[in-house]
C-alpha positions as CSV (number, residue, x, y, z in Angstrom):
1,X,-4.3,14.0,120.8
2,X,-3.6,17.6,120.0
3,X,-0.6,16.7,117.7
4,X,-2.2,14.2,116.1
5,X,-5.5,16.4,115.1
6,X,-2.2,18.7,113.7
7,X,-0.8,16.1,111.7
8,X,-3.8,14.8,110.0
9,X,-4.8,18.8,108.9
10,X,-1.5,19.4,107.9
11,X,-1.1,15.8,105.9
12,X,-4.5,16.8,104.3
13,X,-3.3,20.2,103.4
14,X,-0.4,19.0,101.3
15,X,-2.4,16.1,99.5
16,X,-4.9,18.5,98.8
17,X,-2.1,20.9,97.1
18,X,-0.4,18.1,95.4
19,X,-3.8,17.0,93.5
20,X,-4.6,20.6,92.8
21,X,-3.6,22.4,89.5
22,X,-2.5,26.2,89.0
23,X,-5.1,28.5,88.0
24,X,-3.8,28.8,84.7
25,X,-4.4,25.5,84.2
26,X,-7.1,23.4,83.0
27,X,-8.0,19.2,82.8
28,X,-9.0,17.7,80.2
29,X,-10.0,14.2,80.7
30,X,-6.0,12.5,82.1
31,X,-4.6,15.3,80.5
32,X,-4.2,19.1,81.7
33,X,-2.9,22.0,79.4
34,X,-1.9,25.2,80.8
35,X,-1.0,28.3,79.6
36,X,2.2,28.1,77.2
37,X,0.8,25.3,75.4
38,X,0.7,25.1,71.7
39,X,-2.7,24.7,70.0
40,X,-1.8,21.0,68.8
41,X,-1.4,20.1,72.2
42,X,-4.3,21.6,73.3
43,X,-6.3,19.9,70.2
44,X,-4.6,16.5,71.3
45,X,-5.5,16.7,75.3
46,X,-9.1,18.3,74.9
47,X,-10.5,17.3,71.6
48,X,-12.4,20.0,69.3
49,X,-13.7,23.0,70.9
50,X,-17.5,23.7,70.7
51,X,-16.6,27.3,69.6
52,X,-13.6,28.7,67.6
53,X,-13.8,32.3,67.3
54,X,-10.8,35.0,66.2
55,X,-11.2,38.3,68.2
56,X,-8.9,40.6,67.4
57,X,-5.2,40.8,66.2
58,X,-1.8,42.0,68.0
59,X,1.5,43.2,66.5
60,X,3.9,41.0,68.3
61,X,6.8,41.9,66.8
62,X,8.6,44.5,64.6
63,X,11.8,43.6,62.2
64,X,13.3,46.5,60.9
65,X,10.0,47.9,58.8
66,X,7.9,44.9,58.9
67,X,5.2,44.3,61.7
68,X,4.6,40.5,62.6
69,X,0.6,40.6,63.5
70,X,-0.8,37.5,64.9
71,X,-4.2,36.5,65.6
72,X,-6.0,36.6,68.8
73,X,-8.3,33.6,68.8
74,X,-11.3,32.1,71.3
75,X,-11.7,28.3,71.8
76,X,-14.7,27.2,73.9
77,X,-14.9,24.5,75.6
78,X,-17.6,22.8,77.5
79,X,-16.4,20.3,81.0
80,X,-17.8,18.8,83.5
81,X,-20.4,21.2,83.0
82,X,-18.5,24.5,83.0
83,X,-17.6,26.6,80.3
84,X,-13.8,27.5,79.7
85,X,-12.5,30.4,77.5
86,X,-9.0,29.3,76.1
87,X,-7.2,32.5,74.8
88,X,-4.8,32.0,72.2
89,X,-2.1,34.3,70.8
90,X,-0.5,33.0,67.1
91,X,-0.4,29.3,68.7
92,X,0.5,30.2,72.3
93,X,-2.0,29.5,74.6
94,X,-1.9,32.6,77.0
95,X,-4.9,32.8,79.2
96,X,-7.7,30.2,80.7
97,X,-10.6,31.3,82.1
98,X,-14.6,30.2,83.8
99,X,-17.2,31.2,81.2
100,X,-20.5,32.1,83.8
């Protein structure tokens, strides 16, 4: 009886972590985007953000003299209730994170 109390936590357990997604990760609708993601992708899975804002710039790169400066932009979206920052560097999305 013992074993089998075992087994069922343990199958439960590994469901549970093949339904769950990485932190850095968010669903929208049957799709999910994740960090890494280009902003067309993101546009395509989740639709039109309810906010778009740039906040700041970064130098991502230097060629001999030049600088390459890309924008750091803010796209908020609104699921299931909850309020997601998407961070986006140039096109890469690099971080996801609760709004409260």
């Amino acid at each position: 009886m013992l074993i089998r109390l075992r087994q069922r936590a343990l199958l439960a357990a590994l469901i549970a972590m093949l339904f769950s997604m990485p932190a850095h990760a968010l669903r929208c609708g049957t799709s999910i985007v994740e960090e890494g993601d280009l902003k067309f992708e993101v546009l395509q899975a989740c639709g039109e953000p309810i906010s778009r804002e740039v906040i700041g710039y970064i130098d991502s790169a230097r060629v001999n003299d030049r600088i390459r400066v890309m924008n750091i932009e803010e796209w908020i979206y609104q699921i299931n209730g909850n309020y997601q920052s998407l961070e986006f560097e140039g096109n890469q999305l690099v971080r996801i994170t609760r709004v409260r």
